[in-house]
VMD Tcl script that draws the C-alpha trace (Angstrom):
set ca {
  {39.06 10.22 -28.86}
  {42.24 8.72 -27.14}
  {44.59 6.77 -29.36}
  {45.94 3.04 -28.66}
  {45.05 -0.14 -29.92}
  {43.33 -0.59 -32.94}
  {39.12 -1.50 -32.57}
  {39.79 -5.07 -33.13}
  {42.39 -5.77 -30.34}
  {40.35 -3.12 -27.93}
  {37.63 -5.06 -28.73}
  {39.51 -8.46 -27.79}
  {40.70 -7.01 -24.70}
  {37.51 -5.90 -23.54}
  {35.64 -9.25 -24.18}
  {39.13 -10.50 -22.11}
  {38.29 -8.05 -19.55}
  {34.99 -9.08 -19.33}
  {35.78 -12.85 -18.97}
  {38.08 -12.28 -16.36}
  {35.50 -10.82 -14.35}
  {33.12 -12.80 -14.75}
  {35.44 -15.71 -13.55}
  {35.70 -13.83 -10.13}
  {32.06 -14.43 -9.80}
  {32.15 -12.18 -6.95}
  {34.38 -8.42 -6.81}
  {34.66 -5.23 -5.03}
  {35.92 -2.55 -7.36}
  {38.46 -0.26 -5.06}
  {36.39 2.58 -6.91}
  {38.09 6.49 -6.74}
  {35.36 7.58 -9.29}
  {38.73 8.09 -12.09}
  {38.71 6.72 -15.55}
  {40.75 3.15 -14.71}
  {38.78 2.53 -11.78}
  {35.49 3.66 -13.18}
  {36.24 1.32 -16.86}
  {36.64 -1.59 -14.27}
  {33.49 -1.27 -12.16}
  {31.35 -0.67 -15.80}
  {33.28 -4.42 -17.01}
  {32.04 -5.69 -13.33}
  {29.11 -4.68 -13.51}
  {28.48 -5.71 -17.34}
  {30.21 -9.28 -16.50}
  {28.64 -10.12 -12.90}
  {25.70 -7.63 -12.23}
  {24.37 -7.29 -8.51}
  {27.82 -9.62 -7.92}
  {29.83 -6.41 -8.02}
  {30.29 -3.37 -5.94}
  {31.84 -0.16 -5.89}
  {34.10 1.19 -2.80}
  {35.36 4.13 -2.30}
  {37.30 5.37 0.57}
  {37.16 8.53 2.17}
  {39.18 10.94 4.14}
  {40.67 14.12 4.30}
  {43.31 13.40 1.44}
  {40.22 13.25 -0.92}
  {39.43 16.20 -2.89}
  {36.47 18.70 -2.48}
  {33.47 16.99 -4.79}
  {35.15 13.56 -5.34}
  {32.76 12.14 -3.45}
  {30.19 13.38 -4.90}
  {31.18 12.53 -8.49}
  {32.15 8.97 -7.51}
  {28.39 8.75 -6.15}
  {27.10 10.04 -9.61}
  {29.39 7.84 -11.63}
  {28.19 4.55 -9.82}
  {24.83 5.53 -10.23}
  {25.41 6.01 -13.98}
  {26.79 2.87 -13.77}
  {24.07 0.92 -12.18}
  {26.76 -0.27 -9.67}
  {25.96 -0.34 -6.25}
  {28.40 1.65 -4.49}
  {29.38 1.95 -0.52}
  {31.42 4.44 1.03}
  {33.95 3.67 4.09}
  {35.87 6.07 6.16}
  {39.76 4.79 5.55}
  {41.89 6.18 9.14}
  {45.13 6.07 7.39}
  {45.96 8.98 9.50}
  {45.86 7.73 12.65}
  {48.98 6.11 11.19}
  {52.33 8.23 11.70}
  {53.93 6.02 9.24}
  {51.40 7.36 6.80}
  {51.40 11.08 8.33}
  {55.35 11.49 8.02}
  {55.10 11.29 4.42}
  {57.85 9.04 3.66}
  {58.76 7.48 0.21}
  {56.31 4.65 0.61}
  {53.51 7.06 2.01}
  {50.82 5.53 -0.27}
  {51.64 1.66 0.42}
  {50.49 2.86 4.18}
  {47.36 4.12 2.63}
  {46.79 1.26 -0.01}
  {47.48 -0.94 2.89}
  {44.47 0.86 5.28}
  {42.07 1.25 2.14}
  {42.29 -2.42 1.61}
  {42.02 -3.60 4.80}
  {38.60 -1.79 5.24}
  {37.44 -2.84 2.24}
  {38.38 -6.59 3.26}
  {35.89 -5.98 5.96}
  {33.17 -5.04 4.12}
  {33.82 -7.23 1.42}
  {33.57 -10.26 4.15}
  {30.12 -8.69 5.43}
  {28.90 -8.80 1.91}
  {30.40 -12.09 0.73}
  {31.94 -9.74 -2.34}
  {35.67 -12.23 -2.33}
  {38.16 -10.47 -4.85}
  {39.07 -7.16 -4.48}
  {40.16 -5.38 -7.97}
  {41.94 -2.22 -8.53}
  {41.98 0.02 -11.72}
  {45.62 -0.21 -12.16}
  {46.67 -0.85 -16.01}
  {50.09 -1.09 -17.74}
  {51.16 1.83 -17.29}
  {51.08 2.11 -14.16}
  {53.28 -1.45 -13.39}
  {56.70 0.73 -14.73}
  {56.75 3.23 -12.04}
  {57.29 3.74 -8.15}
  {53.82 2.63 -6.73}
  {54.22 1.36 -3.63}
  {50.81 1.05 -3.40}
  {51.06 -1.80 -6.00}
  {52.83 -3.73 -2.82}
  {49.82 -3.42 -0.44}
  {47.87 -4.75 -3.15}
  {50.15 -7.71 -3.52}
  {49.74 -8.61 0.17}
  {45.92 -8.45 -0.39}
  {45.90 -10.38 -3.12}
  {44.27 -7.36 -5.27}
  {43.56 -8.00 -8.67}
  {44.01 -5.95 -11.18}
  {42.41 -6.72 -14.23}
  {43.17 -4.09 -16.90}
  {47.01 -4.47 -16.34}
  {46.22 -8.58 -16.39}
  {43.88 -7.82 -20.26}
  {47.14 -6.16 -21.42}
  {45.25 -2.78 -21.02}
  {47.26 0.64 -21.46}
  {45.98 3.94 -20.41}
  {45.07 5.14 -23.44}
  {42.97 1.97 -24.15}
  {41.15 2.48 -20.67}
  {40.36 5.62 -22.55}
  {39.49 4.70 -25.81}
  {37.06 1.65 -23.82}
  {35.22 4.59 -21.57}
  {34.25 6.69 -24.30}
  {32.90 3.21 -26.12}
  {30.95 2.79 -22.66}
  {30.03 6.71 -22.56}
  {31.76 7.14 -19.54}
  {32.01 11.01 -18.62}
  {35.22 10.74 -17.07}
  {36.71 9.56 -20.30}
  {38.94 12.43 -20.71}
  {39.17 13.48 -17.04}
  {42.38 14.70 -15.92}
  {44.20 11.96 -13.50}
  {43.00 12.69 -9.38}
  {45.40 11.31 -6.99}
  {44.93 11.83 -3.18}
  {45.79 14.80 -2.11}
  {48.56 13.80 -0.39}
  {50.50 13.47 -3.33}
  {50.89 16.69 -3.69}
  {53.28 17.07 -0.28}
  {57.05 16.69 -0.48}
  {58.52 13.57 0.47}
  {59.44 14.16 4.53}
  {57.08 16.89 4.94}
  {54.00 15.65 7.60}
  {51.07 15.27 5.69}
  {47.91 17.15 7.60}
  {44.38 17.86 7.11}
  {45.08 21.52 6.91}
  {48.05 21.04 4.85}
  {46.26 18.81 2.33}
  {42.90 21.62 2.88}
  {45.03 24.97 0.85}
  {46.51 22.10 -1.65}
  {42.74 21.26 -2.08}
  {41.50 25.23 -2.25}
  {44.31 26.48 -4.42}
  {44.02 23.63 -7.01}
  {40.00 24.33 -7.30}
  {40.86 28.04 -7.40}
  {43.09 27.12 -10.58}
  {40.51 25.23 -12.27}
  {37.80 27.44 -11.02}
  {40.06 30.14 -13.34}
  {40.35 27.63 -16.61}
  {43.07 25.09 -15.68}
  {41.67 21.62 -15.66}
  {45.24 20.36 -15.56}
  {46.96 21.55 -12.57}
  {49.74 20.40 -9.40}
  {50.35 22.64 -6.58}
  {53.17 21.04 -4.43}
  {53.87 21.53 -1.26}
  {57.12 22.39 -0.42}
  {58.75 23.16 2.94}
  {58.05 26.75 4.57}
  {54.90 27.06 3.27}
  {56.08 27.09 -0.68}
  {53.51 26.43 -2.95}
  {55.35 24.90 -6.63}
  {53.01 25.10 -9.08}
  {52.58 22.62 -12.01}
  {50.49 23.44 -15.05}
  {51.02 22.67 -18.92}
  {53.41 24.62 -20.49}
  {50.28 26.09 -22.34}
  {48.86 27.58 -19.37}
  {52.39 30.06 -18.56}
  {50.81 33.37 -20.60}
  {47.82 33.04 -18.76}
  {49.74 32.46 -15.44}
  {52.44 35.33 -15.77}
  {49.71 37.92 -16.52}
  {50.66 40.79 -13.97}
  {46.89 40.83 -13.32}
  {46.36 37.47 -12.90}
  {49.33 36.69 -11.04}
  {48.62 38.78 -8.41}
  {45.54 37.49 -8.43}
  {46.78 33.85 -7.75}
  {49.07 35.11 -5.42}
  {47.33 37.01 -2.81}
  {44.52 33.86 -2.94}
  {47.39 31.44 -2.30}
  {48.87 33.40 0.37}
  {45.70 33.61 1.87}
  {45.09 30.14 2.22}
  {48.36 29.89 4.35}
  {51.10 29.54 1.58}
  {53.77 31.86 2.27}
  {55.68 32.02 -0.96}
  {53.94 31.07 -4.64}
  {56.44 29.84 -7.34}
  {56.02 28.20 -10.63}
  {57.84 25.47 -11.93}
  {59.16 26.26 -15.41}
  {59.06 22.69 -16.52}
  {55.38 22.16 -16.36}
  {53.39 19.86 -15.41}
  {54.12 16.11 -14.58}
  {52.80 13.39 -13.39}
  {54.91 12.03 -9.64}
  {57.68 14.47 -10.21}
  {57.77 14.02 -6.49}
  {59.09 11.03 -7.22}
  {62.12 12.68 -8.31}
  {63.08 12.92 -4.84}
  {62.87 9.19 -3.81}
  {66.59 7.71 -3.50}
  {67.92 5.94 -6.23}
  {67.43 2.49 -4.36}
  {63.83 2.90 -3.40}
  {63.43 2.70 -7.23}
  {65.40 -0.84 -7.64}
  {63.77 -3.97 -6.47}
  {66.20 -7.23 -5.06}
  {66.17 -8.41 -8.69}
  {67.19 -4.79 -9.55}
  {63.81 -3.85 -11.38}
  {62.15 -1.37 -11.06}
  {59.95 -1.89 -7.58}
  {56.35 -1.32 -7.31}
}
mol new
graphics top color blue
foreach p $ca { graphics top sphere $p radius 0.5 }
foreach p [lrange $ca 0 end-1] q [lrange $ca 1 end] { graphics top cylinder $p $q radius 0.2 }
display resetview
């Protein structure tokens, strides 16, 4: 069981949680089928019943058997849950893969979802983003703004380890699940993201869990370099001759041509690491979305 606030606060943030929805009267959950988004749609659906829905957006930055899960999660949920095709790469500002790569895909995601929302009279959209997530470089967070996207954990005072701590309460399988971004995270900054690109990312990653390794980055790198993040943990395991040559030769097969691991583990956006210094730095001189 996560750690975080104590039972009596959760429980006051939930029952804020809660209220907040229900004040909507009327949502669509942007729903990826991970822990934040799928604590949000359960509070939806507990505050406003057939009033909310699910929506997740598919495309080739989504992982092998997301899908899938996010359908079984909804269900769980009671939710009712659509699917829309997102053409975010149609868009070469999204395929060159700058700094604000995911603002370009935030920005396509919610503008689909604004359509369907307006077929089904569903007004606010929500997101699952929660405290944590207001301190870093999102420029997704921006594309929200200029949708007016809620987001209602961050709004409860909601941390990520409370998210946790509220989907085990709700028996939520994805509790402990290991954080999913798109695919396209993955690719260095400047590099074109592509659907065979984002396919070996996709392949290797499942071959690494496929071998025990539930937490696990491969980066894409220029020339084909594959930079593998996994915990610290994990290195024995990895640096077995056996095993290593195993990994390698699967790798290279998929079209990497050169397999490295990085020796500071893994990290969540360590990408981000390579966005200039005033990217980071709003007009104010915080820290941008």
């Amino acid at each position: 069981m996560p750690h975080g606030d104590d039972p009596g606060e959760l429980s006051q943030k939930r029952e804020r949680l809660l209220s907040l929805l229900a004040s909507m009267e009327k949502v669509a959950v942007a729903f990826s089928g991970g822990v934040d988004s799928a604590v949000v749609a359960q509070a939806a659906h507990h505050a406003l019943g057939s009033h909310a829905v699910a929506v997740t957006g598919t495309s080739y930055s989504l992982a092998e058997g997301e899908l899938d899960a996010a359908r079984q999660l909804a269900a769980q949920i009671g939710i009712r849950h659509e699917v829309i095709e997102t053409g975010e790469f149609v868009n070469e500002s999204y395929t060159r893969n700058a700094p604000d790569r995911c603002y370009h895909c935030k920005t396509e995601l919610y503008r689909r979802m604004e359509e369907l929302t307006d077929r089904l009279d569903h007004g606010t959209l929500v997101n699952g983003a929660n405290v944590d997530d207001l301190g870093d470089y999102r420029p997704g967070m921006r594309a929200a703004g200029e949708h007016q996207v809620r987001s209602p954990l961050a709004e409860c005072g909601i941390d990520k380890a409370g998210v946790r701590r509220l989907a085990a309460d709700w028996n939520l399988p994805v509790w402990d699940k290991p954080a999913m971004p798109c695919l396209a995270s993955r690719v260095a900054y400047g590099e074109q993201v592509t659907p065979d690109r984002l396919a070996m990312i996709d392949r290797a990653e499942r071959f690494l869990r496929g071998h025990g390794l539930p937490t696990v980055r491969v980066r894409y790198h220029r020339g084909d370099l594959a930079r593998l993040e996994v915990p610290l943990t994990a290195f024995p395991q990895l640096l077995q001759v056996d095993f290593q040559q195993q990994l390698t030769r699967e790798l290279k097969q998929l079209g990497f041509k050169f397999v490295t691991l990085d020796l500071e583990g893994f990290r969540s956006g360590s990408l981000n690491a390579l966005v200039p210094v005033e990217l980071l730095l709003d007009s104010s001189g915080g820290l941008a979305d």
